[in-house]
C-alpha positions as CSV (number, residue, x, y, z in Angstrom):
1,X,-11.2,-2.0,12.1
2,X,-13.0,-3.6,9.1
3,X,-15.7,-1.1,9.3
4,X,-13.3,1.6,9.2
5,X,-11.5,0.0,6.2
6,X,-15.1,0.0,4.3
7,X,-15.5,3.4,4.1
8,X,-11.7,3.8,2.8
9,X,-12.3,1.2,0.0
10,X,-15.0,3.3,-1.4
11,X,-14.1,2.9,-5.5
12,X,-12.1,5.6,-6.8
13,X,-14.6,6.5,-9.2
14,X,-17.7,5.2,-7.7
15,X,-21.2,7.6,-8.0
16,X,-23.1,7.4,-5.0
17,X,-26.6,8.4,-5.5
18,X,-27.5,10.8,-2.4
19,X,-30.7,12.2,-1.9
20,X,-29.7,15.5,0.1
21,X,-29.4,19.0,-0.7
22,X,-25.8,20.7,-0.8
23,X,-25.7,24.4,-1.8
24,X,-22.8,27.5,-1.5
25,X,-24.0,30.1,0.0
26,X,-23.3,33.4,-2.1
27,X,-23.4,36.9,-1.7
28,X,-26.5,38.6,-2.9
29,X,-26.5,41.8,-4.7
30,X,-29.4,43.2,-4.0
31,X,-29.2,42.7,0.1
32,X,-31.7,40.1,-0.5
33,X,-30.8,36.3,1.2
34,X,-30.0,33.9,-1.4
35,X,-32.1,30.8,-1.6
36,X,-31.0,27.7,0.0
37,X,-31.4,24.3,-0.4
38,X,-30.1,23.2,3.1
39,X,-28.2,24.7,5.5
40,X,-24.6,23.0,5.3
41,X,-25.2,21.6,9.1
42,X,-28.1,19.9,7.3
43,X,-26.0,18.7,4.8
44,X,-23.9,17.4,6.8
45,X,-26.4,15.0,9.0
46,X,-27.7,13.7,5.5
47,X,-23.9,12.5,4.7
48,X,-24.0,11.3,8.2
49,X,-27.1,8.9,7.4
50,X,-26.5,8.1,4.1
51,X,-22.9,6.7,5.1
52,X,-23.9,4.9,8.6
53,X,-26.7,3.0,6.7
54,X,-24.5,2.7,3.6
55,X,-21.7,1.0,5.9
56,X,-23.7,-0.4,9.1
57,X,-22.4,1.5,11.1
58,X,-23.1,1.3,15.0
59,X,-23.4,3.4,17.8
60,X,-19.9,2.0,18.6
61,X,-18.7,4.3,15.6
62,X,-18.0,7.4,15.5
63,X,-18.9,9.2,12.1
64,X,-18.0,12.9,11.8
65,X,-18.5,15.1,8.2
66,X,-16.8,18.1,8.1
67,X,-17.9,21.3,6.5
68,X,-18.3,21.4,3.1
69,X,-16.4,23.7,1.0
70,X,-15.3,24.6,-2.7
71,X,-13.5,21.9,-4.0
72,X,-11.1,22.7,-7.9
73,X,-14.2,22.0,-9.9
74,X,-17.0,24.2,-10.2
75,X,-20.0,22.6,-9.4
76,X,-18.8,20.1,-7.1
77,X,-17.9,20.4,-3.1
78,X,-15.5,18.6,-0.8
79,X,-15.6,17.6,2.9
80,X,-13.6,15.3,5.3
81,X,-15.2,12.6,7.2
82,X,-13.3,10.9,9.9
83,X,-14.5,7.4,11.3
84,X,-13.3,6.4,14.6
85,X,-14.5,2.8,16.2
86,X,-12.3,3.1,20.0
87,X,-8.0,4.3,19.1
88,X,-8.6,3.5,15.7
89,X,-9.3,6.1,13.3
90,X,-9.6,7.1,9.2
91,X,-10.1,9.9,7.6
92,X,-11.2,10.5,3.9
93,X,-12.1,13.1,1.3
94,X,-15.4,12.8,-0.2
95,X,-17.0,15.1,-2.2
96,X,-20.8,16.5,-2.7
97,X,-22.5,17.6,-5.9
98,X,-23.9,20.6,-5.1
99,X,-27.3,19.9,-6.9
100,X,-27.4,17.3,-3.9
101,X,-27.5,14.0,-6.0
102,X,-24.3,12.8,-5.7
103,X,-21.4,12.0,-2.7
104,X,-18.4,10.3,-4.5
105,X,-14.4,10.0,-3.3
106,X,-11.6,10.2,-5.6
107,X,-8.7,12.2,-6.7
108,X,-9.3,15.5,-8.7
109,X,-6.8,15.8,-10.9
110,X,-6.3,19.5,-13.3
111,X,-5.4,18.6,-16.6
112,X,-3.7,21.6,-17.2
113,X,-0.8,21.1,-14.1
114,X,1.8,18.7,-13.7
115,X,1.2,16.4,-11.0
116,X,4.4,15.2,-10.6
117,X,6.0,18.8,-10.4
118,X,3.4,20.0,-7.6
119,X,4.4,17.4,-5.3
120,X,7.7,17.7,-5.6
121,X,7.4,21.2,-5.0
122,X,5.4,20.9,-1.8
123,X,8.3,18.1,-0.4
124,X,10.4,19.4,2.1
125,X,13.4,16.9,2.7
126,X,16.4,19.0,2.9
127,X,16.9,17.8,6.3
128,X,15.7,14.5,5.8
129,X,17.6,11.3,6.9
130,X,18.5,10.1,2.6
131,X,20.2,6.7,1.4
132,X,22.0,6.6,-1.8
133,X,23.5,8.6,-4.1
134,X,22.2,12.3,-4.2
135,X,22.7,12.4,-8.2
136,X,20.3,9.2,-8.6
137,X,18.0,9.5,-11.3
138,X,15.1,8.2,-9.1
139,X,14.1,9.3,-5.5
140,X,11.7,7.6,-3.2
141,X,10.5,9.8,-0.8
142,X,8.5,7.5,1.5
143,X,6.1,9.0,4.1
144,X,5.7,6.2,6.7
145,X,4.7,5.3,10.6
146,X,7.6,2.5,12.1
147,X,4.4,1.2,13.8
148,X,2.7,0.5,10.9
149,X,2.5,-2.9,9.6
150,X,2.6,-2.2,6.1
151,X,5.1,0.4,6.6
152,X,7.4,-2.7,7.5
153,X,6.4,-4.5,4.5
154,X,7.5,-1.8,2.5
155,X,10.8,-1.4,4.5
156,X,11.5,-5.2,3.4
157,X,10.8,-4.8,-0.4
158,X,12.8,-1.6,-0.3
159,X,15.9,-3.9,1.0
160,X,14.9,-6.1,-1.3
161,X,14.9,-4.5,-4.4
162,X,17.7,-1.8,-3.6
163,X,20.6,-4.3,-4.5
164,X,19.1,-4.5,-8.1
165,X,19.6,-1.1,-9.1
166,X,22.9,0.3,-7.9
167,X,23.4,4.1,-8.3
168,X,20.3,4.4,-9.5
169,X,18.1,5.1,-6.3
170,X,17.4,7.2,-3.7
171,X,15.6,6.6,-0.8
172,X,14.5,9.6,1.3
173,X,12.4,8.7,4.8
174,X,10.0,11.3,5.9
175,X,8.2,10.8,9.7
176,X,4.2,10.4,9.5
177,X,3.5,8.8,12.8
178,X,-0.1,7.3,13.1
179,X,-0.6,8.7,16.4
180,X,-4.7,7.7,17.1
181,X,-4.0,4.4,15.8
182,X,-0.4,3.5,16.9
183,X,0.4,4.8,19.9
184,X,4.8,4.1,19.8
185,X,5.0,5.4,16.8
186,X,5.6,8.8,17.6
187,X,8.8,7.6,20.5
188,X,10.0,5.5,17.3
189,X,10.2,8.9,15.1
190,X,11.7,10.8,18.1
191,X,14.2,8.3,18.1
192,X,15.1,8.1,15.1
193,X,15.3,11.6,14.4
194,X,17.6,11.4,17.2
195,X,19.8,9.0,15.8
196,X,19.9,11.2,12.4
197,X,20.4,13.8,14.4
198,X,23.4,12.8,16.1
199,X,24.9,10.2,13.3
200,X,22.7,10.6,10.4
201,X,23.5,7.2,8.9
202,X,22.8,5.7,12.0
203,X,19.3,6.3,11.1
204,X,19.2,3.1,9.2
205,X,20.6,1.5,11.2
206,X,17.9,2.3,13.7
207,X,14.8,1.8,10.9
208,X,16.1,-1.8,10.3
209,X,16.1,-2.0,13.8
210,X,12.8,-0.8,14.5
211,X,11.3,-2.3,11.4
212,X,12.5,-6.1,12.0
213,X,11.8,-5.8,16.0
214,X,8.3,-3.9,15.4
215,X,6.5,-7.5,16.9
216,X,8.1,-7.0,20.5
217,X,8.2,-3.2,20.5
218,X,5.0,-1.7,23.2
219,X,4.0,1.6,24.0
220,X,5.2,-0.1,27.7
221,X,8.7,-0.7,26.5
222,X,9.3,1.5,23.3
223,X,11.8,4.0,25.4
224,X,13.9,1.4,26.1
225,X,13.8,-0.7,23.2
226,X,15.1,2.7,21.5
227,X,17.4,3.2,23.8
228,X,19.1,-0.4,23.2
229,X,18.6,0.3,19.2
230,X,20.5,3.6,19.5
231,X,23.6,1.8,21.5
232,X,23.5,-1.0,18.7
233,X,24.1,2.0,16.0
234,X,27.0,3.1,17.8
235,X,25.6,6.1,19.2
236,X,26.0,7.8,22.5
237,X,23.3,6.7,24.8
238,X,23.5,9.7,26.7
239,X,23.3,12.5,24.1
240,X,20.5,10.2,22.4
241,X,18.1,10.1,25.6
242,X,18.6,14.0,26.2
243,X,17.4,14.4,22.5
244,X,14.5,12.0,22.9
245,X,13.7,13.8,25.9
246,X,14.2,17.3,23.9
247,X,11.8,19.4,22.1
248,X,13.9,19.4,18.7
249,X,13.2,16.4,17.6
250,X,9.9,16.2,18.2
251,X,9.5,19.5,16.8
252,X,11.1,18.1,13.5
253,X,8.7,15.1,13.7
254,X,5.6,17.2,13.7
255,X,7.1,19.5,10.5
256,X,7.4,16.3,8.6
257,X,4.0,15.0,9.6
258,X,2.3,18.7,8.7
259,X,4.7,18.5,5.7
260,X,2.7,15.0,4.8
261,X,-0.3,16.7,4.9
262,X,-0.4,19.2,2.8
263,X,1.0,16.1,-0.1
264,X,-2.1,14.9,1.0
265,X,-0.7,12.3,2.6
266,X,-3.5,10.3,4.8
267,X,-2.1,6.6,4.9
268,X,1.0,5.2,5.4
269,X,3.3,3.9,3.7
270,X,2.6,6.7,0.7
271,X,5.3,7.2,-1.6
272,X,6.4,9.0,-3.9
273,X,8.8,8.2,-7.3
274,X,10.3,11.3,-8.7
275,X,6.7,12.8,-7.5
276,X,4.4,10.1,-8.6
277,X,2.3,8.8,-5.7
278,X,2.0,5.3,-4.8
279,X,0.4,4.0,-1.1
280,X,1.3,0.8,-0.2
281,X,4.0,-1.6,-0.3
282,X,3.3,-3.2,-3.8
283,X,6.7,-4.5,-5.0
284,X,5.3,-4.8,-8.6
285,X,3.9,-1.2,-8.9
286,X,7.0,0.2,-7.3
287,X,9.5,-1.2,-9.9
288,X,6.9,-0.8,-12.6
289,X,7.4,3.3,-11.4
290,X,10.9,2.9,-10.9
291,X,11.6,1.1,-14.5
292,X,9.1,3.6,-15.6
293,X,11.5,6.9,-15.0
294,X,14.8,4.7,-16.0
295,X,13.4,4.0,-19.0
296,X,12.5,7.8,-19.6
297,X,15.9,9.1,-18.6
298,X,17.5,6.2,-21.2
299,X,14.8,7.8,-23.6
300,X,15.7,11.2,-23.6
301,X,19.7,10.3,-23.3
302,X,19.1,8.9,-26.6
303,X,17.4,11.1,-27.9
304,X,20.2,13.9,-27.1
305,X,22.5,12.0,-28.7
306,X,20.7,12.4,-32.4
């Protein structure tokens, strides 16, 4: 897994020099073929080589670069590779210069749009199990896997810092089961989407649940550990196994993992603070965003009152 992790921790803003040839192929006037530097299939073995001997990696991993395509700056191209060593897997954006010099990963950002405003645009979480009041001035809309180890972390220091700003937070969960790597996490979603479904703040009951037992939970036992979850929520064990074994909520499941992805959501836990993106669980950065957009809203209050 540390292999795979290498490739992720590629710096944000990090230049790698590549010696291959990346080019768009465009449409010639004339009718006669435009002239190539490589063929994108060629491209794509150079990435191939460059990153296995970059990151040692073995035969044991598998390395795959995607097609590479226009990316929001002219000039510059984007594929995704996905590394895979056995059930574990990660997937990154990378991006190619198209004079062939250069394969960097980081986050394009268009100076002229509001960040902030796009995402919350794309969210969908109408029908999303939500804690707190609806009229806080901050929402956390958190994008997570109950399998996830981190995911649990940030489960505690949302418990934890909850209690220190009353009325002032809302906490919105959206499903993004990491099915390659973790394979209960999907039965945990199910579940708890049956749980909102049927008593939608039983849902947090069931994520503490999950979350504090997620050491003794097994793809072996994970139907029946939800099961006994959904009976200590005070739900109907019945109607809640018919639902798990249902095609609704797993249906909803899969719209809030294909909702994740197009946030560009890749990792979990990835959060977002009245639309500013954080992945992680780092109590300090959370608060720092949370403080952050209080400290706006007392701003403008104040200023409203001049």
């Amino acid at each position: 897994m540390k292999k795979l992790l290498k490739l992720m921790a590629m710096a944000a803003a990090a230049l790698l020099p590549l010696h291959v040839q990346a080019q768009q192929q465009t449409p010639a006037a004339t009718g006669t073929a435009p002239t190539a530097l490589a063929s994108p299939s060629q491209t794509q073995k150079h990435i191939e080589a460059y990153l296995r001997n970059l990151y040692a990696f073995g035969p044991d991993v598998t390395l795959t670069v995607g097609p590479l395509k226009e990316s929001q700056v002219e000039g510059v191209l984007e594929t995704d590779v996905s590394v895979t060593l056995g059930e574990n897997r990660q997937n990154a954006k990378l991006y190619v210069s198209k004079d062939g010099r250069y394969l960097f990963r980081g986050e394009l950002s268009d100076l002229t749009k509001d960040p902030l405003a796009e995402n919350l645009a794309l969210m969908r979480i109408s029908d999303a199990p939500a804690l707190g009041d609806p009229k806080a001035p901050v929402t956390i809309v958190e994008y997570s896997d109950f399998q996830c180890p981190v995911c649990r972390s940030l489960h505690d220091t949302l418990r934890g810092i909850l209690p220190n700003y009353p009325g002032k937070l809302r906490v919105i969960f959206k499903d993004f089961p990491l099915e390659q790597l973790h394979p209960w996490a999907r039965t945990a979603a199910i579940a708890g989407r049956c749980a909102y479904q049927q008593k939608p703040q039983a849902f947090w009951k069931m994520y503490d649940l999950i979350y504090d037992n997620q050491e003794i939970i097994s793809a072996e036992n994970a139907w029946g550990k939800m099961t006994d979850y959904a009976t200590e929520a005070g739900l109907d064990a019945a109607s809640f196994k018919s639902c798990m074994a249902g095609p609704e909520a797993a249906a909803t499941v899969n719209a809030s993992h294909a909702n994740g992805e197009k946030l560009e959501v890749n990792s979990t836990p990835t959060v977002f603070v009245n639309g500013r993106r954080m992945v992680g669980a780092d109590t300090h950065l959370l608060e720092q965003y949370i403080n952050y957009e209080l400290a706006k809203l007392n701003t403008s209050k104040s200023t409203e009152k001049r």
